[in-house]
C-alpha positions in Angstrom: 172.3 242.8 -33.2 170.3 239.8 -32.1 173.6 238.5 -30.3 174.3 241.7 -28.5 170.4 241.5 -27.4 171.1 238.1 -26.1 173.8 239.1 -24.4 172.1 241.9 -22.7 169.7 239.9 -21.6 171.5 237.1 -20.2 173.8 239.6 -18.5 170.6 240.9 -16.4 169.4 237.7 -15.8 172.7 237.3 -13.6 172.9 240.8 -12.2 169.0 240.1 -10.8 170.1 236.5 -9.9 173.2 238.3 -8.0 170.7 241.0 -6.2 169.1 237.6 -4.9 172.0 235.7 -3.9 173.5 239.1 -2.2 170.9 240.3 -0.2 169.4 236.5 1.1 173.7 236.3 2.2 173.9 239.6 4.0 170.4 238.1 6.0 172.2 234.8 6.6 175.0 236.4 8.2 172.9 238.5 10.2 171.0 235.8 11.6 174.2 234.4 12.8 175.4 237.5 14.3 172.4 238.2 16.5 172.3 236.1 19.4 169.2 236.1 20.0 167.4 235.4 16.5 169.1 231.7 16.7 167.3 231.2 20.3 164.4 232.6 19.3 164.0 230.0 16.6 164.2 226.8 19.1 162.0 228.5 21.7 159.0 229.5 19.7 158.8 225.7 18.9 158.7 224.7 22.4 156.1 227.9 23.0 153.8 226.8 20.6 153.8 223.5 19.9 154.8 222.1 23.2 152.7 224.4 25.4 149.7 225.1 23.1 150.1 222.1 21.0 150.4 219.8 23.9 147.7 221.1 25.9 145.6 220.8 22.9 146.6 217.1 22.3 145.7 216.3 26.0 142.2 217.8 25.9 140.9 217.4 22.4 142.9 214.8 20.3 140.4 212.2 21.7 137.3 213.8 20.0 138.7 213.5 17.0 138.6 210.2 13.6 142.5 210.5 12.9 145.5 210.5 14.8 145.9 214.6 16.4 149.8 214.3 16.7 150.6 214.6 13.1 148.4 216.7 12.2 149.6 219.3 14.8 153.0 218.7 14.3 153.0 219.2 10.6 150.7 222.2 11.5 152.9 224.0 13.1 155.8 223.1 10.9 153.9 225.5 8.5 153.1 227.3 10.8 157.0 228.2 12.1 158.0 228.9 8.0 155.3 231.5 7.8 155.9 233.2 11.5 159.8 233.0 11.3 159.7 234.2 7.8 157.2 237.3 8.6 159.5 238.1 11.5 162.4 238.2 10.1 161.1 240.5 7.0 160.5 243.1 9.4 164.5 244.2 9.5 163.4 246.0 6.2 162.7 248.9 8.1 165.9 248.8 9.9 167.2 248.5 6.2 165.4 251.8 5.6 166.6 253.6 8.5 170.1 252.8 8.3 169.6 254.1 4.5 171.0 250.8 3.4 168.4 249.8 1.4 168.6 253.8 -0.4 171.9 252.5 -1.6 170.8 249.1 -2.9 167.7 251.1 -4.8 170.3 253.4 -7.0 171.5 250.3 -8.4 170.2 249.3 -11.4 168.3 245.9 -9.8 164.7 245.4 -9.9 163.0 245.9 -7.0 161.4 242.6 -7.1 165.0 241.0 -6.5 165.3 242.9 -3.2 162.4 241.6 -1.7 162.4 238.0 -3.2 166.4 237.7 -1.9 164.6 239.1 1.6 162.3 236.8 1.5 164.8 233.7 0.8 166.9 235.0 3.3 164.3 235.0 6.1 163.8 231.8 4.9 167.1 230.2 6.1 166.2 231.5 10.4 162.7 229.6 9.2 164.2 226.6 8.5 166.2 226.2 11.5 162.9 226.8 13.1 162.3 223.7 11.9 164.6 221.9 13.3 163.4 222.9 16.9 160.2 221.8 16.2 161.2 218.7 14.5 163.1 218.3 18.4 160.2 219.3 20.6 157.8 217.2 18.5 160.3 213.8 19.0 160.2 214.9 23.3 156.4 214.8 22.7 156.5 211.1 20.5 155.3 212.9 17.6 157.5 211.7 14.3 157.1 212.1 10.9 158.8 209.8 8.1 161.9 210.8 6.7 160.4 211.1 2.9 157.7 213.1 4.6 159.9 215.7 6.0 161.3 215.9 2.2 158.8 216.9 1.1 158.1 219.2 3.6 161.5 221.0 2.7 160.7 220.5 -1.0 157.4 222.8 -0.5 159.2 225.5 2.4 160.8 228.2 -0.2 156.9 228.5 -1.4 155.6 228.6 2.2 157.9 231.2 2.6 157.5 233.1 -0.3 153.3 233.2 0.4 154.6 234.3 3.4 157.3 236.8 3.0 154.9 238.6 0.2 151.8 239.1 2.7 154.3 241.0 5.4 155.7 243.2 2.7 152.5 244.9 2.4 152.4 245.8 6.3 156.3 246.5 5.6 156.1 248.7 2.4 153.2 250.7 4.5 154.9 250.9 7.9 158.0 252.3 8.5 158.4 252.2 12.8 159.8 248.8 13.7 157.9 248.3 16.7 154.7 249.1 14.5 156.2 246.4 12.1 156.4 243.6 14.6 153.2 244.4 16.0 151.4 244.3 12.8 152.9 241.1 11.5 152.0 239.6 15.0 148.6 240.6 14.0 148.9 238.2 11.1 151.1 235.7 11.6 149.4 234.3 15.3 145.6 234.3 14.0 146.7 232.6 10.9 147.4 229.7 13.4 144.0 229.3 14.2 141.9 230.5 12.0 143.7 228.6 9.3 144.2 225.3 10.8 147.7 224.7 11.9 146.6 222.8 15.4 142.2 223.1 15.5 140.8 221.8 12.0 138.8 224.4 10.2 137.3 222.1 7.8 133.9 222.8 9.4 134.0 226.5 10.2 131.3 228.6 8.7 130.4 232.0 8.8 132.6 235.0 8.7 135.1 232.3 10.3 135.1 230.5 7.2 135.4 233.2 5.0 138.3 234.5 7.1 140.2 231.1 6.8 139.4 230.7 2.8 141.2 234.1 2.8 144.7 233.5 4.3 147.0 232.0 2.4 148.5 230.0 5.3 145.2 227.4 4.6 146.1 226.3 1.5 149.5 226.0 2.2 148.4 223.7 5.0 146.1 221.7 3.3 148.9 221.2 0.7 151.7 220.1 3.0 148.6 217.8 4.2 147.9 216.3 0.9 151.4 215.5 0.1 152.1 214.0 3.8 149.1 212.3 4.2 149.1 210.5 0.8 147.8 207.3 0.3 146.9 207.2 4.1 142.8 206.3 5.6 143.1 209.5 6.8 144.0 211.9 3.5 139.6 212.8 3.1 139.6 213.9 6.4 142.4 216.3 6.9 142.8 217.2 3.2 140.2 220.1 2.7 141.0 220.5 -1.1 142.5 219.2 -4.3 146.3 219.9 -4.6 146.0 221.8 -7.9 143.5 223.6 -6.3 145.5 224.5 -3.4 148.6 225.3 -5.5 147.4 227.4 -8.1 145.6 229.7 -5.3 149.0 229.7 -2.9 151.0 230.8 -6.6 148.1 233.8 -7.4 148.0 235.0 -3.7 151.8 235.5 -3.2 151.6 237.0 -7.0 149.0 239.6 -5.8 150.9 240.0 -2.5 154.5 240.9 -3.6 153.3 243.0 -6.4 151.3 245.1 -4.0 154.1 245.1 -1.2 156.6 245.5 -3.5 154.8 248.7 -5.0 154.1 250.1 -1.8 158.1 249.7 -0.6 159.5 251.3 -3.4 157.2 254.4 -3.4 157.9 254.7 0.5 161.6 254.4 -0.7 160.9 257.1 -3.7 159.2 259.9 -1.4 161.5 259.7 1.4 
């Protein structure tokens, strides 16, 4: 008896780990398919970091006790995971008009492996975001080390996953793409500056700083900061909290987010 238990749960285990696998391939493809998603991900880079990063650089970079460069670039590194990934999460309501996602929910998955494989499969166009800011950052003599960058794509799937959770609750709510994109613009392109990607926030107060102790985009920040700026003259200044710190509330946020997103997408899926 114990035996057949452990079977049956081992054989779950893989049919969720499948669900995952499945649904982050079938985005993967898609994102190759779509012509414009691939350009997309190279010119939002050169948008925002070249135009508003660089214009930034020239007028305020002298004000400041560290080097600006670095900390804009690995700014908006963060900054790309969690705008790509929110993005790209919004073809869930495609999924739900084309009744694909009807046919994924009769299956007996959990409805936490449907997002989470969304989520990881948004990912992948996030990375490659990456890359083309990686490129416009080099055009503007802004590097990073190649142990940096590591860890960069060490911490990304959790970047991405604090991301991904957030937009399923304007997802699991809103069921008109156009609505979609225009609410997770409404999330994704304050997050920039009121968390900190390319204007430290470190001294914001007010309903500002509440706002930015809010977002979950800050403590991902300020944890990509601590780990790239370690051991450096510069790590007090830029680094607005301990690591632990900044961890355990990026882990609880994206908890509370996808169980709430999650809930709300399967009971628009279940009244429909």
């Amino acid at each position: 008896m114990n035996n057949y238990s452990a079977a049956q749960k081992k054989s779950r285990i893989f049919r969720e780990l499948n669900t995952v696998i499945t649904v982050m391939a079938r985005d993967i493809t898609l994102f190759f398919k779509s012509a414009s998603t691939p350009i997309m991900s190279f010119a939002l880079p050169l948008l925002m970091l070249g135009a508003i990063g660089g214009n930034l650089a020239q007028n305020m970079a002298a004000s400041l006790n560290f080097k600006f460069g670095p900390f804009m670039l690995v700014g908006m590194l963060v900054n790309m995971l969690f705008m790509m990934t929110s993005m790209n999460m919004t073809s869930f309501v495609d999924d739900h008009q084309t009744d694909f996602m009807q046919e994924m929910l009769v299956s007996p998955v959990s409805r936490y492996s449907l997002v989470i494989g969304k989520i990881f499969g948004s990912m992948f166009a996030a990375i490659i975001s990456l890359a083309g800011t990686l490129i416009v950052g080099l055009i503007m003599g802004i590097t990073l080390k190649a142990g940096q960058l590591v860890l960069i794509l060490a911490l990304s799937p959790l970047m991405c996953l604090s991301s991904g959770a957030l937009a399923m609750i304007l997802i699991g709510l809103i069921k008109s793409k156009t609505a979609a994109n225009m609410a997770v613009s409404l999330i994704t392109v304050p997050q920039m500056f009121l968390a900190g990607a390319i204007i430290p926030v470190s001294q914001s107060s007010g309903a500002l700083f509440v706002i930015s102790r809010l977002l979950p985009m800050t403590y991902c920040l300020d944890l990509t900061r601590a780990v790239v700026y370690a051991g450096t003259p510069e790590y007090n200044t830029v680094v607005m909290f301990n690591p632990l710190v900044n961890f355990i509330v990026i882990a609880a946020l994206t908890i509370l987010c996808l169980v709430i997103g999650t809930f709300f997408f399967a009971r628009a899926e279940k009244n429909r």
